[in-house]
mmJSON file of the N, C-alpha and C atoms, coordinates in Angstrom:
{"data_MODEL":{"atom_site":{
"group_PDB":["ATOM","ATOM","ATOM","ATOM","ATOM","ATOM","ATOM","ATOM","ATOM","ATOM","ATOM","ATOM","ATOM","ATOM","ATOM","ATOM","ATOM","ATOM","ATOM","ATOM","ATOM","ATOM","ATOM","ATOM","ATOM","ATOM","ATOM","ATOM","ATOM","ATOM","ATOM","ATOM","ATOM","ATOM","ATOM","ATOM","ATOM","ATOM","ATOM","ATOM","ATOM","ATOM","ATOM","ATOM","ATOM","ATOM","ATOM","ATOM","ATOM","ATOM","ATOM","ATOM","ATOM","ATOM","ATOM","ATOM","ATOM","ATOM","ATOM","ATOM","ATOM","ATOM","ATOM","ATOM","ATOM","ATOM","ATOM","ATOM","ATOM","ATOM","ATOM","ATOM","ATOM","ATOM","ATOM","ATOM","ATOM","ATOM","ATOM","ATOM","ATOM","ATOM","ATOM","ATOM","ATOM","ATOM","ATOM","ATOM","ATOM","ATOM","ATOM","ATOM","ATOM","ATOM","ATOM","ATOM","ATOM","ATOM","ATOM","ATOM","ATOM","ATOM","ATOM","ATOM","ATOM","ATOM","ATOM","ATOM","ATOM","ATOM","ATOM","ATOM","ATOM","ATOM","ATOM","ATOM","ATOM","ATOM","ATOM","ATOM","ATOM","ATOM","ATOM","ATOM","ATOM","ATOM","ATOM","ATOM","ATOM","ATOM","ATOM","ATOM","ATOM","ATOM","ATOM","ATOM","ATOM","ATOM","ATOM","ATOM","ATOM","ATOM","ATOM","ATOM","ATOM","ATOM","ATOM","ATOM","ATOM","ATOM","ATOM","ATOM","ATOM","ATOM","ATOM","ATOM","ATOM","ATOM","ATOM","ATOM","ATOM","ATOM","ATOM","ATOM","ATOM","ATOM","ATOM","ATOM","ATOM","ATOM","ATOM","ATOM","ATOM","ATOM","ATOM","ATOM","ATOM","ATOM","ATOM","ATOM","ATOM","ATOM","ATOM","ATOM","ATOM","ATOM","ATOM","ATOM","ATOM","ATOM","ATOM","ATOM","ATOM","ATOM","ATOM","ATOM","ATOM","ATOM","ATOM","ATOM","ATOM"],
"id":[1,2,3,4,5,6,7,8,9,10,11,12,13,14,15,16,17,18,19,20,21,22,23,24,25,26,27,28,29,30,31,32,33,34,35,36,37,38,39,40,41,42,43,44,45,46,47,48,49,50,51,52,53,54,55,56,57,58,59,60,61,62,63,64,65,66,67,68,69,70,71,72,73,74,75,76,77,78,79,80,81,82,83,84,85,86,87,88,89,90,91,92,93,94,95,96,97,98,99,100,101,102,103,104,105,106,107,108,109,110,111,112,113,114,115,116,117,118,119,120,121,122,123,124,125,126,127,128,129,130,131,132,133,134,135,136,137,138,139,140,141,142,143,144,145,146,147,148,149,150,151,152,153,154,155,156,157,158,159,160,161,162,163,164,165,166,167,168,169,170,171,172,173,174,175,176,177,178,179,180,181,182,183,184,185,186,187,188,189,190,191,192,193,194,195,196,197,198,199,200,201],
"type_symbol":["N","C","C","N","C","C","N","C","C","N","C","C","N","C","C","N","C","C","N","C","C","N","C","C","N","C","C","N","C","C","N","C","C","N","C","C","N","C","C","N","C","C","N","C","C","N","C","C","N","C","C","N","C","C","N","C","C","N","C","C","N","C","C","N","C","C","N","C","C","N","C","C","N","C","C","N","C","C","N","C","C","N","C","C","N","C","C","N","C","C","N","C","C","N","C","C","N","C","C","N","C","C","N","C","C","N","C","C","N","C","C","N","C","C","N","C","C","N","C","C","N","C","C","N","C","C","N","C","C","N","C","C","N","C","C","N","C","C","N","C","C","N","C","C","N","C","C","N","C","C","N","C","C","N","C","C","N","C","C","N","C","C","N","C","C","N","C","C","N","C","C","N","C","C","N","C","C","N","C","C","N","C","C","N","C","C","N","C","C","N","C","C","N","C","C","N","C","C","N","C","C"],
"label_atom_id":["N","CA","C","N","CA","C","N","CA","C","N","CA","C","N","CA","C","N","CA","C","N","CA","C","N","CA","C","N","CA","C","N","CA","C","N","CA","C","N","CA","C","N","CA","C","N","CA","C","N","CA","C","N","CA","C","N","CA","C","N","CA","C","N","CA","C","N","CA","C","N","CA","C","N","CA","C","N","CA","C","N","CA","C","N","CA","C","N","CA","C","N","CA","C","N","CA","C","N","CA","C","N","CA","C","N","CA","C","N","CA","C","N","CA","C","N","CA","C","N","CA","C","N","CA","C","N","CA","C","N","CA","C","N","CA","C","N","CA","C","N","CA","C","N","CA","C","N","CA","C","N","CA","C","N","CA","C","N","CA","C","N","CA","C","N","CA","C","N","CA","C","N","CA","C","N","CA","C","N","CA","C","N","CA","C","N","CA","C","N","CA","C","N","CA","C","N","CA","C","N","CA","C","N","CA","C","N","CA","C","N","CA","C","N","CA","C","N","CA","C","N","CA","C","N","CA","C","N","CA","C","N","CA","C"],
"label_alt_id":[null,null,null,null,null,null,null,null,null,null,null,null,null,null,null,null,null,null,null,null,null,null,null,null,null,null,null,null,null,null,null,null,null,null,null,null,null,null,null,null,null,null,null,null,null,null,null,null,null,null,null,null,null,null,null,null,null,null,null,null,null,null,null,null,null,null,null,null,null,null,null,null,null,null,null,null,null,null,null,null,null,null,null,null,null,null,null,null,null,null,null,null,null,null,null,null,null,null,null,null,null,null,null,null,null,null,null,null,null,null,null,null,null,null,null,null,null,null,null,null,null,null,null,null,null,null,null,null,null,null,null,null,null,null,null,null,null,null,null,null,null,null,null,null,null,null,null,null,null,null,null,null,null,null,null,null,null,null,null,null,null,null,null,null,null,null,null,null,null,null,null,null,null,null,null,null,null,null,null,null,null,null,null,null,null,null,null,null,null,null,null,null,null,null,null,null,null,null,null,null,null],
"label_comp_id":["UNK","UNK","UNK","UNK","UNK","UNK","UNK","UNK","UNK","UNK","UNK","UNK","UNK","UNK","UNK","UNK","UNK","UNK","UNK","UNK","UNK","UNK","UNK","UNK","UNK","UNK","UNK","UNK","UNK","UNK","UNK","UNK","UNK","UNK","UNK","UNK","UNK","UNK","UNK","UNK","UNK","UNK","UNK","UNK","UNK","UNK","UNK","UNK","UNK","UNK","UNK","UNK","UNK","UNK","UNK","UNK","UNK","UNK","UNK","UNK","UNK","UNK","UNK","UNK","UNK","UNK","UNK","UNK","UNK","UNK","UNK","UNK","UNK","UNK","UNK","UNK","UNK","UNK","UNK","UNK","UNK","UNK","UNK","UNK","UNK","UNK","UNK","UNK","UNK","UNK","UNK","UNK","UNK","UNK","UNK","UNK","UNK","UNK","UNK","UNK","UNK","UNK","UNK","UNK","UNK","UNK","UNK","UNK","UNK","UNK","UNK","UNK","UNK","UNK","UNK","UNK","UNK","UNK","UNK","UNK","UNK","UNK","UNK","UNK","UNK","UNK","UNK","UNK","UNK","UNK","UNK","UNK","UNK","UNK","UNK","UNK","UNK","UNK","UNK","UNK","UNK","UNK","UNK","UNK","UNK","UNK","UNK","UNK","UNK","UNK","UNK","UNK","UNK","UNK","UNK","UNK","UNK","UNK","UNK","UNK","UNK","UNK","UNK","UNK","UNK","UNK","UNK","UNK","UNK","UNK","UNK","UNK","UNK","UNK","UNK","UNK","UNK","UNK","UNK","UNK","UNK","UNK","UNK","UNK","UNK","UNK","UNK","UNK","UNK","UNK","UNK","UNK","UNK","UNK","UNK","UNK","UNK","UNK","UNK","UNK","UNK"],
"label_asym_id":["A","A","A","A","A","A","A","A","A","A","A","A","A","A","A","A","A","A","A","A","A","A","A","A","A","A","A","A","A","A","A","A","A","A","A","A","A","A","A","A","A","A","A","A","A","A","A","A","A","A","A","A","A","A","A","A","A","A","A","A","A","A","A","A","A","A","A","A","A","A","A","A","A","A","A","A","A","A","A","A","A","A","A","A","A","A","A","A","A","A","A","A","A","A","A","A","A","A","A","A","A","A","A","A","A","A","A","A","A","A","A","A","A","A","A","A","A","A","A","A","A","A","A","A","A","A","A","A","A","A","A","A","A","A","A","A","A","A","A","A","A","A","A","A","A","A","A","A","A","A","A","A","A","A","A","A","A","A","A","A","A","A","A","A","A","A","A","A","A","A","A","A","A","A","A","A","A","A","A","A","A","A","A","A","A","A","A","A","A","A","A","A","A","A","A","A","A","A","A","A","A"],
"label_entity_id":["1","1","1","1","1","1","1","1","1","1","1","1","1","1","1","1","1","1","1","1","1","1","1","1","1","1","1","1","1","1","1","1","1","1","1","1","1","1","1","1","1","1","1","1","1","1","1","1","1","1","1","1","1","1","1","1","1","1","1","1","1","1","1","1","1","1","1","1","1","1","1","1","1","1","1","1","1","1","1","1","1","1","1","1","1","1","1","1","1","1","1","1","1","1","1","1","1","1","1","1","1","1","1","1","1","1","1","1","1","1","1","1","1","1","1","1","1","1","1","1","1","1","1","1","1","1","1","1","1","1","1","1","1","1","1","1","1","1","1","1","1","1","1","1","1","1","1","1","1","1","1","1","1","1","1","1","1","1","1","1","1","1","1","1","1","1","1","1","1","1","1","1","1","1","1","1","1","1","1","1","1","1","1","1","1","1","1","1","1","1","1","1","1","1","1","1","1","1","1","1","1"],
"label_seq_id":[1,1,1,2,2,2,3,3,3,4,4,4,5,5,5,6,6,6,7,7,7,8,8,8,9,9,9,10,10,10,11,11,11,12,12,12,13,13,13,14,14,14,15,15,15,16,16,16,17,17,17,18,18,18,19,19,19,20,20,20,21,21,21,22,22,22,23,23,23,24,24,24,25,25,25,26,26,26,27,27,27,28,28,28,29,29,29,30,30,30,31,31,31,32,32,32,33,33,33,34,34,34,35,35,35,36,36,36,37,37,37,38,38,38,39,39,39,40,40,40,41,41,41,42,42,42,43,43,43,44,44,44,45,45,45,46,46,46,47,47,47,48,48,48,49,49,49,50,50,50,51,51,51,52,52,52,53,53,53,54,54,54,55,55,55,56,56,56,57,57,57,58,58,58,59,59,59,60,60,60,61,61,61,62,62,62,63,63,63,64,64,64,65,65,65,66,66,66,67,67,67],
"pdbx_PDB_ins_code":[null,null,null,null,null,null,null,null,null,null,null,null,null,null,null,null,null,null,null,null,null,null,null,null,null,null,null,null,null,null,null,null,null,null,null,null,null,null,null,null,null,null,null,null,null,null,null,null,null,null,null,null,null,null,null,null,null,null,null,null,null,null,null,null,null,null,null,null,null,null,null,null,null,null,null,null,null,null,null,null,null,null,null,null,null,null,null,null,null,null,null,null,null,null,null,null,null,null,null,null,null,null,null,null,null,null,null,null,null,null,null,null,null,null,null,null,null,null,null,null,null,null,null,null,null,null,null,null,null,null,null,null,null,null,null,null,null,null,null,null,null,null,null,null,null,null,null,null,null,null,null,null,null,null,null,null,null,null,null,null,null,null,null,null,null,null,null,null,null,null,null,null,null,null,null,null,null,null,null,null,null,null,null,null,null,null,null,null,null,null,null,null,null,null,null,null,null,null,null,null,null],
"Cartn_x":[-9.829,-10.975,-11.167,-10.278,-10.68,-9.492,-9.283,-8.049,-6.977,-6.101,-5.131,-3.713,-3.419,-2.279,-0.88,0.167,1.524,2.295,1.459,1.725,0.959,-0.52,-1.135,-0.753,-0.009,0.08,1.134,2.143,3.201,2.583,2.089,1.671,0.467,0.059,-0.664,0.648,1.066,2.241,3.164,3.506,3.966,3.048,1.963,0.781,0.804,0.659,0.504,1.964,3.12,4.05,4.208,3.227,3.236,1.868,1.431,0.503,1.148,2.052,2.327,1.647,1.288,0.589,1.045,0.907,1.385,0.739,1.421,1.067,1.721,1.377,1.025,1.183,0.465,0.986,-0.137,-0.593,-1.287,-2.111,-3.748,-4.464,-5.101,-5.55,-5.836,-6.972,-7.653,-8.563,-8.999,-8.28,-8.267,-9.625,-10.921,-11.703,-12.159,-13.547,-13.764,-13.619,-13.835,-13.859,-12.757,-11.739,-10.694,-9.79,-9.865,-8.82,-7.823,-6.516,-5.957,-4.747,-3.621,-2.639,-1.78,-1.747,-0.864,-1.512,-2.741,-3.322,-2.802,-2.814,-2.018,-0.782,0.121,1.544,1.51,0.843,0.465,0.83,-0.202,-1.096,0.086,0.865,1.466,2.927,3.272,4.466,4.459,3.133,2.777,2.503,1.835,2.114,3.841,4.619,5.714,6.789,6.336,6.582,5.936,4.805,4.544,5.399,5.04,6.182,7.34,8.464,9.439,8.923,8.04,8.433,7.86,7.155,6.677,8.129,8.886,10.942,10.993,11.198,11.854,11.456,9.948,9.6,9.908,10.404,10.301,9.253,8.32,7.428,7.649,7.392,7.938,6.453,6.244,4.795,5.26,4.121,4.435,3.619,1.765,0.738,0.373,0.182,-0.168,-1.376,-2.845,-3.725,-4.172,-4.933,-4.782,-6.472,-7.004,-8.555,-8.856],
"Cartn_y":[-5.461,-6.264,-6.303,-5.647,-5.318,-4.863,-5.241,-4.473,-6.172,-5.593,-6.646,-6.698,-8.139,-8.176,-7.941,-7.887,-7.225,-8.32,-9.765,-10.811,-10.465,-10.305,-10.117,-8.856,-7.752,-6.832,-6.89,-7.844,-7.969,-8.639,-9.562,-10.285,-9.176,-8.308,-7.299,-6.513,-6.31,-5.391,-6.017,-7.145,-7.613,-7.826,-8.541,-8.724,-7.345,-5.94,-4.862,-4.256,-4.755,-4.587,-5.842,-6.924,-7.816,-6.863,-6.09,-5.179,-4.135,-3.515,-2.44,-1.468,-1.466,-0.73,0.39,1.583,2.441,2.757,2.041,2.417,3.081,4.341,5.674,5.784,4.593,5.24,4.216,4.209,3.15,3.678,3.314,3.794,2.828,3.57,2.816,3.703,3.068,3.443,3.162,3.569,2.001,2.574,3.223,3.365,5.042,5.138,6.553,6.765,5.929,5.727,5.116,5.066,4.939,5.753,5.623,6.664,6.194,5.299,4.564,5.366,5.7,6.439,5.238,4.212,3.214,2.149,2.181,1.88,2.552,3.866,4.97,4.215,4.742,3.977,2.556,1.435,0.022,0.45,0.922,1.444,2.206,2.681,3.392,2.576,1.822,0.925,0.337,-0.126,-1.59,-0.661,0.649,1.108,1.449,1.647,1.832,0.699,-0.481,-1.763,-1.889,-1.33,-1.636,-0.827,0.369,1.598,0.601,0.06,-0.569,-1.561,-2.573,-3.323,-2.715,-1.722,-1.286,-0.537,0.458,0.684,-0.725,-2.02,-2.982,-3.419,-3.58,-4.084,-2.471,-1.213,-0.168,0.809,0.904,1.803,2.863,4.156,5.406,5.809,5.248,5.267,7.145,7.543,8.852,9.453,8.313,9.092,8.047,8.267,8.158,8.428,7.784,7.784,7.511,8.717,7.521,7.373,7.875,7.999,8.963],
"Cartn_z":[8.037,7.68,6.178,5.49,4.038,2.991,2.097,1.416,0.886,1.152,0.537,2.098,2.216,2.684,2.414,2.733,1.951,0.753,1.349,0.619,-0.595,-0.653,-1.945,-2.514,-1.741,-2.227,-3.207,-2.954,-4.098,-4.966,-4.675,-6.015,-6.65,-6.312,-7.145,-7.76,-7.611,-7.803,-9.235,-8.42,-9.982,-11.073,-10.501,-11.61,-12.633,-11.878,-12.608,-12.879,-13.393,-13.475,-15.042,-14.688,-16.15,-17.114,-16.504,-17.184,-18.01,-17.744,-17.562,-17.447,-16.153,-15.291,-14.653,-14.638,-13.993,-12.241,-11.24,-9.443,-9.294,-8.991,-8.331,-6.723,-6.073,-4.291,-3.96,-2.474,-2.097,-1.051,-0.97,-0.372,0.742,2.182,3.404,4.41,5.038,5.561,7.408,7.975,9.268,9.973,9.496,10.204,10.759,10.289,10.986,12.36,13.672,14.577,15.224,14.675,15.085,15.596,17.154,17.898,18.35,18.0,18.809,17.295,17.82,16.891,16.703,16.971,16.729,15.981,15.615,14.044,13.208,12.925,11.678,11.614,13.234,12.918,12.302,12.515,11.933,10.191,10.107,8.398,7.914,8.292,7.786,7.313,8.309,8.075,7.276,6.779,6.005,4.649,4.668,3.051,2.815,3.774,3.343,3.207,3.563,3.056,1.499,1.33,-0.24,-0.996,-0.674,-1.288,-1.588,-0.918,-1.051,-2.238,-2.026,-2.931,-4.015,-4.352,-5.68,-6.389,-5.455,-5.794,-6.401,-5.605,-6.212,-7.491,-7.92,-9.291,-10.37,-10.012,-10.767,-11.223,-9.747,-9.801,-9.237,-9.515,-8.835,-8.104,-7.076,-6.114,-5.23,-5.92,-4.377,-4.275,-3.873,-3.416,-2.132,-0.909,0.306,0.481,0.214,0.583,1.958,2.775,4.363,4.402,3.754,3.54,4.441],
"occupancy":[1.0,1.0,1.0,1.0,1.0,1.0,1.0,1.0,1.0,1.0,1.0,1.0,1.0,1.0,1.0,1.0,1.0,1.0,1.0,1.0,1.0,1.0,1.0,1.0,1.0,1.0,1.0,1.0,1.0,1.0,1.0,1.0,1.0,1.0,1.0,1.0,1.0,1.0,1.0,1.0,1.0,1.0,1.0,1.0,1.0,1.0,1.0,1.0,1.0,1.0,1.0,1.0,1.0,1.0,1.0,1.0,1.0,1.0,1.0,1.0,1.0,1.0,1.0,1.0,1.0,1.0,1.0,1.0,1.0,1.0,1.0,1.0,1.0,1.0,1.0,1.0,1.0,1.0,1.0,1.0,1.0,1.0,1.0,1.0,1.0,1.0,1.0,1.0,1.0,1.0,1.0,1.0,1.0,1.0,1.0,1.0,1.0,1.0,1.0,1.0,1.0,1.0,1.0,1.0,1.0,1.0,1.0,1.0,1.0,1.0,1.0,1.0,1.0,1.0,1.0,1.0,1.0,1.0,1.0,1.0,1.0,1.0,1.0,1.0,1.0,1.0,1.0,1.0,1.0,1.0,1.0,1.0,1.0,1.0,1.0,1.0,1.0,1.0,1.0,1.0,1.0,1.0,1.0,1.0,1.0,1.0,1.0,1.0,1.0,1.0,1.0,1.0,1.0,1.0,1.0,1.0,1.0,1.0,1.0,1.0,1.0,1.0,1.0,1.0,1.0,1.0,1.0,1.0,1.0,1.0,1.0,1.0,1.0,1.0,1.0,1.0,1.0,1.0,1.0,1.0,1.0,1.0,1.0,1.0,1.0,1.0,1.0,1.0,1.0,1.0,1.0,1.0,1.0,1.0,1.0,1.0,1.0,1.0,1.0,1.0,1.0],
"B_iso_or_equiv":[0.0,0.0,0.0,0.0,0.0,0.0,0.0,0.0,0.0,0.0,0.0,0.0,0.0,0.0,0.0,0.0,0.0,0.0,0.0,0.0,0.0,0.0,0.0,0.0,0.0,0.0,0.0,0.0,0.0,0.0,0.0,0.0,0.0,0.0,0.0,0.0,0.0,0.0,0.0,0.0,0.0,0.0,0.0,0.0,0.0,0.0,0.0,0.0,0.0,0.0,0.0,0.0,0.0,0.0,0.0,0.0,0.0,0.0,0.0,0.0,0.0,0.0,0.0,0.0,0.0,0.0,0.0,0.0,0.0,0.0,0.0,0.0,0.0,0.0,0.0,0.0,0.0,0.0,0.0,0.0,0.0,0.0,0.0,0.0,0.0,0.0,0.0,0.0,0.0,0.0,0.0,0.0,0.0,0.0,0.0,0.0,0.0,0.0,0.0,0.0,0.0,0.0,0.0,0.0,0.0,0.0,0.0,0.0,0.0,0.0,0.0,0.0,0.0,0.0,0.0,0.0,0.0,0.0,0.0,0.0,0.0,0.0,0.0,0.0,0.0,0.0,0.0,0.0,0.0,0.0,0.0,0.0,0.0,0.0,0.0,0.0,0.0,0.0,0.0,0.0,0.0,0.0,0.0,0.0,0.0,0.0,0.0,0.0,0.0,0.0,0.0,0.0,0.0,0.0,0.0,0.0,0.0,0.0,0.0,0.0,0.0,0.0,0.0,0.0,0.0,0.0,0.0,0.0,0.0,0.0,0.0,0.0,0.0,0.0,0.0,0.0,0.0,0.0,0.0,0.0,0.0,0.0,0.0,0.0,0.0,0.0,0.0,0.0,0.0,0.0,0.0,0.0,0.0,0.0,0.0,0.0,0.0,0.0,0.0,0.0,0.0],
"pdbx_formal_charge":[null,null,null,null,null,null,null,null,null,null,null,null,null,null,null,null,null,null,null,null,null,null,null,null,null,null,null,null,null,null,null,null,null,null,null,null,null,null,null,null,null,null,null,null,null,null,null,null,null,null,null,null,null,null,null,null,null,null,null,null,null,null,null,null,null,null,null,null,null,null,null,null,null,null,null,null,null,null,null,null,null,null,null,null,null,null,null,null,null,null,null,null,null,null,null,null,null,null,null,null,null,null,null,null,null,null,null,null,null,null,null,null,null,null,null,null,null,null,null,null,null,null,null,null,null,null,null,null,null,null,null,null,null,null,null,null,null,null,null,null,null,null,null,null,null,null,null,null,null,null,null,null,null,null,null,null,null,null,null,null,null,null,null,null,null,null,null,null,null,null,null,null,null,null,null,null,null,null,null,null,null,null,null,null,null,null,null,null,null,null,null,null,null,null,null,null,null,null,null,null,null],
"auth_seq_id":[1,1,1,2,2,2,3,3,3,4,4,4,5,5,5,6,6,6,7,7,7,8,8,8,9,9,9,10,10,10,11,11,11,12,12,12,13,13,13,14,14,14,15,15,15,16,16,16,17,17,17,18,18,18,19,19,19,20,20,20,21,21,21,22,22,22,23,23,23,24,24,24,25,25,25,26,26,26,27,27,27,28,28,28,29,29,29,30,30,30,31,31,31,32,32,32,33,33,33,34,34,34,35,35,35,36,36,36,37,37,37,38,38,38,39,39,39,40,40,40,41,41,41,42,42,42,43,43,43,44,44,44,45,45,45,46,46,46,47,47,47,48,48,48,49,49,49,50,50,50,51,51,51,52,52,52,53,53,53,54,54,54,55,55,55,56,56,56,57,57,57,58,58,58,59,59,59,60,60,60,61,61,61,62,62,62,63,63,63,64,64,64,65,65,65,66,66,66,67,67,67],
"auth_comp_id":["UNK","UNK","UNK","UNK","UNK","UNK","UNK","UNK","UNK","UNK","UNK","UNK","UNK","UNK","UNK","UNK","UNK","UNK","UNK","UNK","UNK","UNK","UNK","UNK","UNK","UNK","UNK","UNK","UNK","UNK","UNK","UNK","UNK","UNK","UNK","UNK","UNK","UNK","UNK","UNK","UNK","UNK","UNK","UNK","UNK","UNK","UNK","UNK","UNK","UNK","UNK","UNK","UNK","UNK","UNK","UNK","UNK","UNK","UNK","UNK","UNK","UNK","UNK","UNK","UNK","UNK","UNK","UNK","UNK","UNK","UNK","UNK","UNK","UNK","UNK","UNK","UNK","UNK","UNK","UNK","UNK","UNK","UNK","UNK","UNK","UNK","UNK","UNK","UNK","UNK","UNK","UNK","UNK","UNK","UNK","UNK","UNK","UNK","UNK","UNK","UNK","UNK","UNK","UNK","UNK","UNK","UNK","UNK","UNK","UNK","UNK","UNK","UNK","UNK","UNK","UNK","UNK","UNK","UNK","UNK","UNK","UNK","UNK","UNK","UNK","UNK","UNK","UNK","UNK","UNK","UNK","UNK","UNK","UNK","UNK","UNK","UNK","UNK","UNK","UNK","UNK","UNK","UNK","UNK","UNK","UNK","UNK","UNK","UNK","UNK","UNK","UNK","UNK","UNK","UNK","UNK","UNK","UNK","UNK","UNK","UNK","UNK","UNK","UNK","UNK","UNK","UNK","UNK","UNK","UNK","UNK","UNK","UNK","UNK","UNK","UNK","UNK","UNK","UNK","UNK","UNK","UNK","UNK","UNK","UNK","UNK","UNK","UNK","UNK","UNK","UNK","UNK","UNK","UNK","UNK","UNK","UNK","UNK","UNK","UNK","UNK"],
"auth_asym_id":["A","A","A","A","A","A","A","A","A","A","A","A","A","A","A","A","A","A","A","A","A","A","A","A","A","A","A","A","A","A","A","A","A","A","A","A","A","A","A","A","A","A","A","A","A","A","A","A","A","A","A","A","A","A","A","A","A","A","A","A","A","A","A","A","A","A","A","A","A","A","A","A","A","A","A","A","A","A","A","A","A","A","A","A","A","A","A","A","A","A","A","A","A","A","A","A","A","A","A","A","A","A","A","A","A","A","A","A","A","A","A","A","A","A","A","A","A","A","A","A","A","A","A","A","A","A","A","A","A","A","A","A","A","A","A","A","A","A","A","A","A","A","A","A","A","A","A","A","A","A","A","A","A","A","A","A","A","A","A","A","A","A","A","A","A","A","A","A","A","A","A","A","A","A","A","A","A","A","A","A","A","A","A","A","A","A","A","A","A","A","A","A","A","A","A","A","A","A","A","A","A"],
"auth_atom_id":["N","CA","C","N","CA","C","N","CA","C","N","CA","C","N","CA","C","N","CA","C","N","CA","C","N","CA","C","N","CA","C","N","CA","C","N","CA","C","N","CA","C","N","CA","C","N","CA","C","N","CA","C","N","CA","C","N","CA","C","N","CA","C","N","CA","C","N","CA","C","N","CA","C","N","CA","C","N","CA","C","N","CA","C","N","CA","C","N","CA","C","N","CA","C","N","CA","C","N","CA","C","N","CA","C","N","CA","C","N","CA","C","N","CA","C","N","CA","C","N","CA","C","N","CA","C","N","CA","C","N","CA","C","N","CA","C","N","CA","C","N","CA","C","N","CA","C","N","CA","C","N","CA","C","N","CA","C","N","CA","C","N","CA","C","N","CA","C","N","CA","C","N","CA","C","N","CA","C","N","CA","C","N","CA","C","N","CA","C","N","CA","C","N","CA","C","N","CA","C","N","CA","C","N","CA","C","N","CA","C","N","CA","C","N","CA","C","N","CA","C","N","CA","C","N","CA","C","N","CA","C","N","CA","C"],
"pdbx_PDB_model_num":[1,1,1,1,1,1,1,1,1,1,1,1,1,1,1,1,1,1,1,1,1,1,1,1,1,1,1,1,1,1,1,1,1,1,1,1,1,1,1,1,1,1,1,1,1,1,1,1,1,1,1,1,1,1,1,1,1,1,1,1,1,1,1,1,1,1,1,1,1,1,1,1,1,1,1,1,1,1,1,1,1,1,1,1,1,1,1,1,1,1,1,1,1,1,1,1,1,1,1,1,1,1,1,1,1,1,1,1,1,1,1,1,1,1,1,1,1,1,1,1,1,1,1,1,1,1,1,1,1,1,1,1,1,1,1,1,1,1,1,1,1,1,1,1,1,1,1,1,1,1,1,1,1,1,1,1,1,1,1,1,1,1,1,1,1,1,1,1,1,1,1,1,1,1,1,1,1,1,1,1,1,1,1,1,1,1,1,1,1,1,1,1,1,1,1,1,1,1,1,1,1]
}}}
């Protein structure tokens, strides 16, 4: 409901890559009330899809926020 998609997430990525910006790792939240373990698995795939493309523009990302 909130945050960025993997599409905006690259284009954040490069944006802060024309910054020179230093990204660090990527943070997510799927809900206090969330008991369903295949949201995490979801959330988790999709930060490690960013992870990847933040490798590809030359960011060394290696903090995993899950909230």
């Amino acid at each position: 409901k909130f945050g960025a998609t993997l599409k905006t997430s690259r284009l954040l990525l490069e944006r802060a890559r024309e910054l020179d910006l230093a990204i660090v790792g990527v943070s997510f939240h799927v809900g206090s009330g969330c008991t369903d373990p295949e949201t995490f698995v979801q959330a988790i795939s999709d930060a490690r899809c960013v992870f990847d493309m933040g490798a590809e523009l030359g960011f060394s990302m290696y903090l995993l926020d899950i909230g």
